[in-house]
C-alpha positions in Angstrom: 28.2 -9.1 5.9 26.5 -9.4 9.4 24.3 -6.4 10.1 22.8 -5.7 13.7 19.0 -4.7 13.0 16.8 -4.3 16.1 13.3 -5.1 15.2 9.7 -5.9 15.6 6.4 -7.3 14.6 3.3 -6.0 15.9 0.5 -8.6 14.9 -3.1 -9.2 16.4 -5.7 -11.9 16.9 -7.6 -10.2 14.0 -8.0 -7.3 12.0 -9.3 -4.2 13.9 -7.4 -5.7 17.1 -5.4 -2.1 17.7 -2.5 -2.6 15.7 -2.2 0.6 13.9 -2.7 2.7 16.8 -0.3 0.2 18.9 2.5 0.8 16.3 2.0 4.1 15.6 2.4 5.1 19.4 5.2 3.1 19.3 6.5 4.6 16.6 6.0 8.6 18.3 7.7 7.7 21.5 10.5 6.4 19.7 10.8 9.5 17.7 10.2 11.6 21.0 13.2 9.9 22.2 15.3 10.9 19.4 15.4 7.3 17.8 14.8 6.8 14.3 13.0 3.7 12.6 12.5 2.5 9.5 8.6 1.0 9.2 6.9 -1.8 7.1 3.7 -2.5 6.5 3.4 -6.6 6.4 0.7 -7.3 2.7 -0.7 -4.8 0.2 -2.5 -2.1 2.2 -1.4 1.5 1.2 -3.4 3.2 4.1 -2.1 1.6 7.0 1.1 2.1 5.3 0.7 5.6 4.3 0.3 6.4 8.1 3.0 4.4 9.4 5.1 6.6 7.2 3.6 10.2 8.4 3.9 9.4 11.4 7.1 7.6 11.8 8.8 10.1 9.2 10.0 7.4 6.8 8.8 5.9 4.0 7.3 2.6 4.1 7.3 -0.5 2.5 4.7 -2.9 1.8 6.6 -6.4 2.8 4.3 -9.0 0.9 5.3 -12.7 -0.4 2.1 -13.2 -2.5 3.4 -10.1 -5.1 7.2 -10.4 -4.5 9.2 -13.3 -4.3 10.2 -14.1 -0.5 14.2 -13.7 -1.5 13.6 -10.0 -2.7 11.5 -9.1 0.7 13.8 -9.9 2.6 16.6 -8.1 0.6 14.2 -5.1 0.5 13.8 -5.4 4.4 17.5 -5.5 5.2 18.6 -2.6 2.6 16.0 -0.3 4.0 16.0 -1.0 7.3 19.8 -0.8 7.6 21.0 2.7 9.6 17.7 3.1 11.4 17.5 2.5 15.4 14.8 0.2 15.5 12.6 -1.2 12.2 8.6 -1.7 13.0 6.4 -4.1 10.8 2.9 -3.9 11.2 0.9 -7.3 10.4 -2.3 -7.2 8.9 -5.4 -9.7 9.8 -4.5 -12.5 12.2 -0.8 -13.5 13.2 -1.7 -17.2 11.5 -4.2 -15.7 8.5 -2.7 -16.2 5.2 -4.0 -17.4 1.5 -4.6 -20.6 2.0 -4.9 -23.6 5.2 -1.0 -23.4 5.3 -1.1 -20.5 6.2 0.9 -19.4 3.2 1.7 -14.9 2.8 0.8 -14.9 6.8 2.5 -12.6 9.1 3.6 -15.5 10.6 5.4 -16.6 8.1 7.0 -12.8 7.0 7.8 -12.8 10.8 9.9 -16.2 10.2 11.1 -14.6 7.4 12.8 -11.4 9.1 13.5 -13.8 12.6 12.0 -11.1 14.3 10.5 -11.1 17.7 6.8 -10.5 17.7 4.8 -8.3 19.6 1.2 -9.5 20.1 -2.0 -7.6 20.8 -5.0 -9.1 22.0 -8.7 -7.5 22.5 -9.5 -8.1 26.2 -12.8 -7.5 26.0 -15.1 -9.3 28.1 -12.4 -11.9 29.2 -9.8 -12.6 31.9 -8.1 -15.8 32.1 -8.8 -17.0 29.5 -6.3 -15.1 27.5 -3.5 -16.8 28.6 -5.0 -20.0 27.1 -5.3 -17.9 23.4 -1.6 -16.4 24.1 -0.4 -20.2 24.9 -2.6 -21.5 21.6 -0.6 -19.0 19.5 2.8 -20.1 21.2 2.0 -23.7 20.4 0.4 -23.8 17.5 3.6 -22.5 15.3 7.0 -23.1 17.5 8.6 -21.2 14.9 7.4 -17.8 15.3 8.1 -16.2 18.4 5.9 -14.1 20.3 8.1 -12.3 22.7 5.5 -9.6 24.2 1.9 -9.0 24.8 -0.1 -6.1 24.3 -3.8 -5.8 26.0 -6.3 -3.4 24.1 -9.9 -2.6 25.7 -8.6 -2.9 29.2 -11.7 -2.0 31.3 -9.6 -0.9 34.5 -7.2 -1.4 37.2 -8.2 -4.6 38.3 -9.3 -5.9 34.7 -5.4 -5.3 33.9 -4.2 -7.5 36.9 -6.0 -10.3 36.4 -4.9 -10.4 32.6 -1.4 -9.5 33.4 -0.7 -12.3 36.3 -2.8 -14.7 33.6 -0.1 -14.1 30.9 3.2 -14.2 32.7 2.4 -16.6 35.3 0.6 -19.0 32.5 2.5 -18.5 29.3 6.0 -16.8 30.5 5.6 -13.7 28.3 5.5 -10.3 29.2 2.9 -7.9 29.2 4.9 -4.5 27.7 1.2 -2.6 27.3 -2.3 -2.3 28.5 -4.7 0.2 26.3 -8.2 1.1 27.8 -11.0 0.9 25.5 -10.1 3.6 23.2 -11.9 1.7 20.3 -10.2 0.6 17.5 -7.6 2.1 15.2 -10.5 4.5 13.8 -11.3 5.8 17.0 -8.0 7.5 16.8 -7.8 8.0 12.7 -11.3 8.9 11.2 -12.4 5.4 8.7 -14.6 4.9 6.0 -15.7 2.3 3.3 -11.9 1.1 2.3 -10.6 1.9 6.0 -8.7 5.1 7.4 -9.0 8.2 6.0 -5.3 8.8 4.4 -2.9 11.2 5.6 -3.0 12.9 2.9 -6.8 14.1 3.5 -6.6 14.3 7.2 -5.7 18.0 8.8 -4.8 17.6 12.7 -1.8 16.4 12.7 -0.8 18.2 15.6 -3.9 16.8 17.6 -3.0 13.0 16.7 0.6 13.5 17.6 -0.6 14.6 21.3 -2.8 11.3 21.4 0.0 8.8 20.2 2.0 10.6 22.5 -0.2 10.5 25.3 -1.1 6.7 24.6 2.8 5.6 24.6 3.5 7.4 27.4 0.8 6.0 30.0 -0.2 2.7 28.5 2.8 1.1 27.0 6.1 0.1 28.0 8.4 1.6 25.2 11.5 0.3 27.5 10.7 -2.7 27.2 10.1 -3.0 23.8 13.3 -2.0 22.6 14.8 -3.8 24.8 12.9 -6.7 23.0 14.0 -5.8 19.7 18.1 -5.3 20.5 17.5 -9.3 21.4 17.0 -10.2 17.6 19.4 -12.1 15.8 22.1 -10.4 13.4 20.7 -10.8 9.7 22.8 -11.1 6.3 23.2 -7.9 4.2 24.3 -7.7 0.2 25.6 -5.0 -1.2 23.1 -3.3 -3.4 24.4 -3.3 -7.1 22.7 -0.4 -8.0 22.9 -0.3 -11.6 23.8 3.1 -13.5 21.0 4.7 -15.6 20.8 7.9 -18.0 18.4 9.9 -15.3 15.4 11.5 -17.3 15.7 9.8 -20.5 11.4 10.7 -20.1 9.3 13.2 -18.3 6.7 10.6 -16.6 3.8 12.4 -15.1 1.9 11.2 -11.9 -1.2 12.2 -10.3 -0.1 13.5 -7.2 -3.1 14.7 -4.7 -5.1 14.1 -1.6 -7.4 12.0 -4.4 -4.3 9.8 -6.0 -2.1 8.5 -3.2 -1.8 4.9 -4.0 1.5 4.4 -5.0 4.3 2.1 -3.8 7.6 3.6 -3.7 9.5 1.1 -5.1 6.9 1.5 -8.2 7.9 5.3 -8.6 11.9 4.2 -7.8 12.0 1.6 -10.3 10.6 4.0 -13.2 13.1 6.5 -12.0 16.0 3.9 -12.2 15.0 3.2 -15.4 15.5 6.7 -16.2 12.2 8.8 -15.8 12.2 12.2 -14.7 9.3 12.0 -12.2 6.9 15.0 -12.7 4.0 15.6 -10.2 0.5 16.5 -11.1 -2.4 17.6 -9.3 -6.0 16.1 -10.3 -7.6 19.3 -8.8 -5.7 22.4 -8.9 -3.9 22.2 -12.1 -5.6 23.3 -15.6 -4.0 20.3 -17.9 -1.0 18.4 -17.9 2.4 19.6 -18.0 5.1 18.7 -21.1 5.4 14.9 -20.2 5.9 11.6 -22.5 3.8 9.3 -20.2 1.4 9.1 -17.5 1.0 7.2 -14.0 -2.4 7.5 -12.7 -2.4 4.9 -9.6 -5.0 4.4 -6.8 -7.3 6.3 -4.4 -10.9 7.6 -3.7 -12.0 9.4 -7.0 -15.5 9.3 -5.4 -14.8 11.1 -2.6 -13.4 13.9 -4.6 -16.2 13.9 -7.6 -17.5 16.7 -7.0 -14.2 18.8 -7.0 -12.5 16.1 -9.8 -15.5 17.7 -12.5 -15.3 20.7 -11.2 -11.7 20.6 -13.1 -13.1 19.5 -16.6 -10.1 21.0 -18.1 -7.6 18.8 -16.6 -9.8 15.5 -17.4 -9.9 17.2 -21.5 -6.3 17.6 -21.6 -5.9 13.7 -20.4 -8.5 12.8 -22.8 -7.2 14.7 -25.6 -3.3 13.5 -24.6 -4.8 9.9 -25.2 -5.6 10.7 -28.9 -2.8 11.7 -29.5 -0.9 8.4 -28.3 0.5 9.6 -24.7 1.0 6.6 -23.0 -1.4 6.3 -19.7 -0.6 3.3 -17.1 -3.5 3.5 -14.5 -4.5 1.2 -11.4 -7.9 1.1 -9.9 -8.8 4.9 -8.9 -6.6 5.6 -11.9 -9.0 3.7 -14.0 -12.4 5.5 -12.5 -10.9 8.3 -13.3 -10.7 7.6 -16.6 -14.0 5.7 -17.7 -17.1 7.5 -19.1 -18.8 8.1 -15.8 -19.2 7.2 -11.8 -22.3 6.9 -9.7 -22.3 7.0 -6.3 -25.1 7.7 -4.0 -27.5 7.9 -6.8 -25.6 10.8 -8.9 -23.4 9.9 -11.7 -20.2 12.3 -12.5 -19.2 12.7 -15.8 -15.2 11.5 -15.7 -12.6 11.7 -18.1 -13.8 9.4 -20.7 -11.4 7.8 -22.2 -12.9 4.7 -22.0 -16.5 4.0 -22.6 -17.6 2.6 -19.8 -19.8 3.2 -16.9 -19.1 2.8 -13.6 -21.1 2.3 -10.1 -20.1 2.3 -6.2 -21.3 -0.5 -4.6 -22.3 -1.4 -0.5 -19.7 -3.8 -0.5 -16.6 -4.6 -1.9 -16.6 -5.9 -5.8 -13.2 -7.3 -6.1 -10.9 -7.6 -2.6 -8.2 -9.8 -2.1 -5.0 -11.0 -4.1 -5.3 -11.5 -7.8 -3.5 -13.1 -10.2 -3.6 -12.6 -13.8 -2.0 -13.0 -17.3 -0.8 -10.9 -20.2 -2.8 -12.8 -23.3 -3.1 -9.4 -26.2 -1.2 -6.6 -26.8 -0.9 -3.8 -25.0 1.2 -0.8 -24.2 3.1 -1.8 -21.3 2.9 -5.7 -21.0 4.7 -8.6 -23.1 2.1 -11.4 -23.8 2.5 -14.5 -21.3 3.5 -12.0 -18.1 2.4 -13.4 -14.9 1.1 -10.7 -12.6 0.9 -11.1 -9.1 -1.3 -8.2 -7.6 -4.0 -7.7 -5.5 -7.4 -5.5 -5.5 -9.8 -3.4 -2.9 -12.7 -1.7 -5.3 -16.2 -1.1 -4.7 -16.7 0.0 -7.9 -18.4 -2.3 -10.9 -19.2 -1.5 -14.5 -22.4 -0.5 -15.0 -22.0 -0.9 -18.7 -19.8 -0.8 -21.6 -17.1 -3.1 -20.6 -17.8 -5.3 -23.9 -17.1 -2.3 -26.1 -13.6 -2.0 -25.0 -10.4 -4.5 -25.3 -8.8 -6.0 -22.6 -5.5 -7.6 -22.2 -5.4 -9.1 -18.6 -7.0 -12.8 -18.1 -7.8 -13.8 -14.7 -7.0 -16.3 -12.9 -7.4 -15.4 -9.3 -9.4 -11.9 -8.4 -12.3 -10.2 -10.4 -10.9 -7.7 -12.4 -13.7 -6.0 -14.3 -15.9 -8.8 -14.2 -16.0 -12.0 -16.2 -12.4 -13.0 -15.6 -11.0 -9.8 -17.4 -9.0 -6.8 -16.5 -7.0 -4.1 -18.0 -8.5 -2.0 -20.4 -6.2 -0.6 -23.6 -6.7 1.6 -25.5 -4.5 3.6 -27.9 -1.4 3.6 -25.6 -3.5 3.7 -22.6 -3.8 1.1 -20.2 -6.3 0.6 -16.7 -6.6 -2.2 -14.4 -7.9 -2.4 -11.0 -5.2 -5.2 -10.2 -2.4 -3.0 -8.1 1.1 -4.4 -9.2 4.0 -4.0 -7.1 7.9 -3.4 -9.0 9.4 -5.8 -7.6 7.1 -8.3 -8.6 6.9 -7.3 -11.9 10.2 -6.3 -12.6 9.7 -5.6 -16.6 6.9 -2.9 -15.7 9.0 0.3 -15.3 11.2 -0.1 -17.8 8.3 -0.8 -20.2 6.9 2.3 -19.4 10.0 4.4 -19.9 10.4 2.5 -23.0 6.6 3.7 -24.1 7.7 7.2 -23.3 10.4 7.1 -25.0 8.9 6.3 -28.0 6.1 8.9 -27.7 8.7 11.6 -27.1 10.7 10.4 -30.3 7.3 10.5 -32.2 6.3 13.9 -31.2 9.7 15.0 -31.8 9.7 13.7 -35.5 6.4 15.0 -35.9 7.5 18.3 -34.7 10.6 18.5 -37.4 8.6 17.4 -39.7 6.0 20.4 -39.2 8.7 23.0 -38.6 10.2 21.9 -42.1 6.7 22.2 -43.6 6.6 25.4 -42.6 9.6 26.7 -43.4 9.4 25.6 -47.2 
């Protein structure tokens, strides 16, 4: 079946070229207008994504052909962007950047992927003419992809935006649908930090950005035009989902669920709860120990912003620790696994953590492990059949300090750092950490593992039970 799916992708020369606070004006005019739109966030990032979701009131998804085979993007593009007005996908990095010299996981190629139209921002700073001959290099260096509109960021003035604007259309034949003044870049409108924007999650005027995207749409961009631009994509093909019929809450499955934990994909918590999990949420701060669950989901985020309040909770990090002993099955990514090593140091003070696993931990100036990663299963482990190919990818600043070597691990590396000598994925008991983020529908035999785990645990505690209620009733 045929489906008509007006859409866009906003790309850039580079990263930090304005395309977050390009798409997510876009996105608030739209809204203003009464449109709705489903948004995407092209690669791995969960900020940028978590941002495009507050703010275009959807949830996003992370469309990325490194973790998830190409076939199952696109089938996860058309099913969620089906019903919506207009679907946005933001890039990341430059239009042409991918893995390799092909250009392979690109936005380009994604772009080629959805045959949709891209809309193309371009730091003006300091130039004139001269960025028709980049908009033209672009054109011609991929006939494939097809860049349908131009965006100017850092626009110095009146005259500055003439001369750029006459350059492009009279030069290259494209239109200019936008011209931003030197606002900065996208943390000039969203407060950064070491791993990028602050999330939404921590950030508290709302009300204050909304006015700014609002204000930016309206006098700098021509929203007209751009859906204009997207009604001229091509129908795509859309499947019938066969969704498959599950026995909903076979397992409580806990997840931390906090301004410190927010690194989750969505299809990661859909898949567990189409394999049957009852999702229950947790907070890392304000609650006193975990709730009656058979498993736990502890994924991403910035423990070490939150340190201070994180030990201030001891109890919560005792009743995790003490649920490890006895067997609750733990699946945690990155922040996840901070969270539960011996200790963190950051700015010269460590902070006692959870300590499950006996290892020390440091924040680094720069980045440890960034990129995509690739790894296999090769012991056992909770969650994982030996021989798995994982395709993830990583963003830590954090490195063991020491006691790596003490502990088991069942991920070998072959692309990524891991924890550091082409390991990841610390077990023990039926508790597992990684800093490689997995995505579902890459891995498609990780959420039903875990339900399978908590299944067990809560068929274990309940025999254990009987068998102490029958000791003490003899």
């Amino acid at each position: 079946m045929h489906v008509r799916l007006p859409r866009l992708v906003v790309a850039g020369l580079s990263g930090d070229s304005g395309k977050t606070t390009v798409s997510l004006s876009i996105l608030t005019a739209l809204l203003e207008r009464g449109l709705t739109a489903s948004v995407f966030k092209k690669g791995p990032d969960f900020i940028d994504s978590a941002w495009l979701g507050a703010v275009g009131k959807a949830t996003c998804r992370n469309l990325d052909t490194y973790m998830v085979d190409p076939a199952k993007v696109l089938e996860r593009f058309v099913s969620s962007a089906v019903g919506s007005d207009i679907a946005i996908v933001e890039g990341n990095r430059g239009l042409f950047d991918g893995k390799d010299l092909s250009g392979t996981h690109s936005t380009s190629e994604l772009a080629k992927l959805l045959q949709a139209p891209i809309l193309l921002v371009v730091n003006t700073t300091k130039m004139t003419r001269t960025v028709a001959a980049i908009v033209n290099g672009l054109v011609s260096f991929d006939p494939g992809v097809r860049i349908a509109g131009v965006i100017l960021n850092r626009v110095a003035g009146e005259r500055h935006k003439k001369i750029l604007t006459e350059s492009i259309e009279e030069f290259c034949r494209i239109p200019v649908l936008g011209a931003l003044p030197r606002l900065g870049d996208d943390s000039s409108v969203i407060p950064g930090r070491h791993l990028g924007l602050v999330t939404p999650a921590e950030f508290s005027d709302g009300d204050s950005l909304h006015t700014k995207l609002a204000e930016i749409a309206a006098k700098y961009i021509d929203i007209d035009g751009i859906i204009e631009l997207t009604s001229k994509a091509d129908d795509m093909e859309s499947q019938d989902d066969a969704k498959q019929s599950v026995s909903a809450g076979v397992a409580r499955i806990g997840y931390f669920n906090d301004s410190v934990f927010t690194f989750y994909y969505p299809e990661n918590l859909e898949a567990l709860e189409s394999s049957g999990a009852e999702l229950v949420g947790v907070s890392s701060l304000d609650d006193t120990a975990l709730p009656d669950i058979d498993a736990l989901y502890i994924g991403g985020g910035f423990p070490e912003t939150h340190a201070e309040r994180l030990c201030s909770n001891k109890s919560m990090m005792v009743s995790v620790r003490d649920a490890v002993n006895l067997g609750l099955p733990v699946y945690a990514e990155c922040g996840g696994l901070i969270y539960l090593s011996r200790s963190l140091t950051w700015h010269g003070k460590k902070f006692e953590m959870a300590g499950v696993f006996p290892v020390d931990l440091e924040m680094q100036a720069k980045p440890v492990g960034h990129g995509y990663a690739r790894c296999r299963v090769d012991r056992e482990n909770p969650f994982l059949e030996i021989g798995t190919l994982i395709k993830g990818h990583e963003f830590h600043y954090s490195g063991a300090l020491s006691g790596i070597g003490e502990v088991d691990t069942c991920l070998s590396m072959q692309r990524g750092v891991g924890l550091g000598g082409n390991r990841d994925g610390l077990i023990c008991k039926s508790t597992f950490a990684c800093y490689t983020h997995i995505h579902a529908d890459g891995v498609p035999s990780w959420s039903r593992s875990v339900v399978d785990a908590a299944c067990r645990y809560r068929t274990d505690r309940n025999v254990v039970g009987t068998r102490q209620l029958g000791g003490s009733s003899g």
